[in-house]
Phi, psi and omega in degrees: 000142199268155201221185182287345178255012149298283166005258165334318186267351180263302205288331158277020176279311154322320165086072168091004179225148193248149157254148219224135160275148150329142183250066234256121151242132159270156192244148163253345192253001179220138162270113204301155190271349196049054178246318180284052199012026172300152186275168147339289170296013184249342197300317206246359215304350169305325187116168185277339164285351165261013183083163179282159178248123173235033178214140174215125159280115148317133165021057197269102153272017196238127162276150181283118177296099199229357172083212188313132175104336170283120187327170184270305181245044142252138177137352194276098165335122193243135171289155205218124190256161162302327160284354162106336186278186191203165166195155181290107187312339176277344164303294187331331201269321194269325162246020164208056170314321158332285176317341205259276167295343180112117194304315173260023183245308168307351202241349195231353156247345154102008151178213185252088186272057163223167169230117200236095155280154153266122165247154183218101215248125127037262199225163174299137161337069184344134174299157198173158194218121158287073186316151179262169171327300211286312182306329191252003166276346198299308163283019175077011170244162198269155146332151141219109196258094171343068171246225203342122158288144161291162192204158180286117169331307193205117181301134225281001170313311191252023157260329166280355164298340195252328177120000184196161172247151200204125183267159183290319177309351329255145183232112172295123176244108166256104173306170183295163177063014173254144151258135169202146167266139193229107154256170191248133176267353170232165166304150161182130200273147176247162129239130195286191170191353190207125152109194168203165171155187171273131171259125178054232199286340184263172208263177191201138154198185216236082208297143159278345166221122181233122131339128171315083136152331174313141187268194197206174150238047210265325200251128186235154167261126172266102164304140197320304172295348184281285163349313180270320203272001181089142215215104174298121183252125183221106161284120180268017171276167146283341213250300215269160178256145191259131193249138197210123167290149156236177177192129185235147149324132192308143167086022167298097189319346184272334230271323200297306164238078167239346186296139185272125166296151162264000000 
């Protein structure tokens, strides 16, 4: 059972950071588009009864509502160690959330409350309704509430001079051959899309294909205290820009005025 000096001891090993396995979801209701560089032949790797997979979760602390037959963990983020062993970022979460998120963003949402994906269909989507908090508290289930168009963070005249560009949303651009340090007022999961170098201590690149179970080095969690001291990033291409989503947790103090009044 995973315990708090686990935690703790993965997150300085990272140096303030977890590395995350691929997150595979499947649809029985859908066909994939072959866009997440899952290979091909992988599309199905679950069986054809369980649908092709067109969907990969970010730092997914949410199980896939997927009906008979889904795994206890699938959609869930698996933290991934040096030695090859793993444990589940929603444990990670549930017992030494603090450590992850900040004593006080734990103590006032009570875990890592998002869900941040690619989906990748085919064809259109079936009608369906993202219900809000207040609708979906009404049966005892959490919202899932639609938001932020990107907008430049800081305009980009006066950032590319600094080595990089930064969207609100946020997706982080570092040119080639730059360093720069970024801090964040939240905890917040990456996925690369483009490019390869170092994130703090660790190495980062940008798969052109992954293999069903194969692990990647495109996906990170960043902790909150890691996040607030700032988190040195270095593109080792010359040619290419290394490109990096970030996706933060409800009540992210940078979040507040990008919000669109209604």
């Amino acid at each position: 059972m995973l315990d708090r000096a686990q935690v703790k001891n993965a997150i300085d090993a990272g140096g303030g950071m977890l590395r995350l396995e691929p997150s595979w979801v499947p649809r029985s209701f859908m066909i994939p588009g072959e866009r997440l560089k899952l290979h091909p032949r992988d599309l199905y790797a679950l069986g054809g009864h369980r649908g092709g997979i067109n969907e990969r979760w970010f730092s997914s602390t949410t199980n896939a509502d997927n009906g008979p037959g889904t795994p206890a963990d699938e959609g869930l983020s698996y933290v991934r160690l040096d030695n090859g062993s793993r444990f589940l970022l929603k444990d990670a979460v549930d017992t030494a959330g603090d450590l992850l998120l900040g004593s006080v963003v734990m103590e006032r949402e009570k875990g890592w409350n998002l869900l941040c994906k690619f989906f990748d269909n085919m064809g259109p989507i079936p009608h369906h309704m993202h219900q809000t908090d207040a609708q979906a508290k009404l049966l005892g289930r959490k919202g899932k509430p639609d938001r932020c168009f990107p907008k430049p963070a800081k305009p980009f005249e006066q950032t590319e001079r600094d080595g990089y560009r930064e969207d609100s949303a946020k997706e982080l651009t570092v040119l080639p051959k730059q360093t720069i340090t970024i801090k964040d007022a939240a905890a917040y999961g990456i996925i690369l899309t483009q490019g390869y170098g170092r994130f703090g201590t660790l190495p980062v690149s940008t798969p052109s294909m992954i293999r069903f179970g194969q692990m990647t080095e495109d996906e990170l969690f960043v902790t909150e205290p890691a996040a607030l001291q700032g988190i040195k990033i270095e593109n080792l291409s010359a040619t290419d820009p290394l490109v990096i989503l970030k996706h933060f947790g409800p009540g992210n103090p940078e979040a507040e005025g990008l919000k669109r009044k209604s």
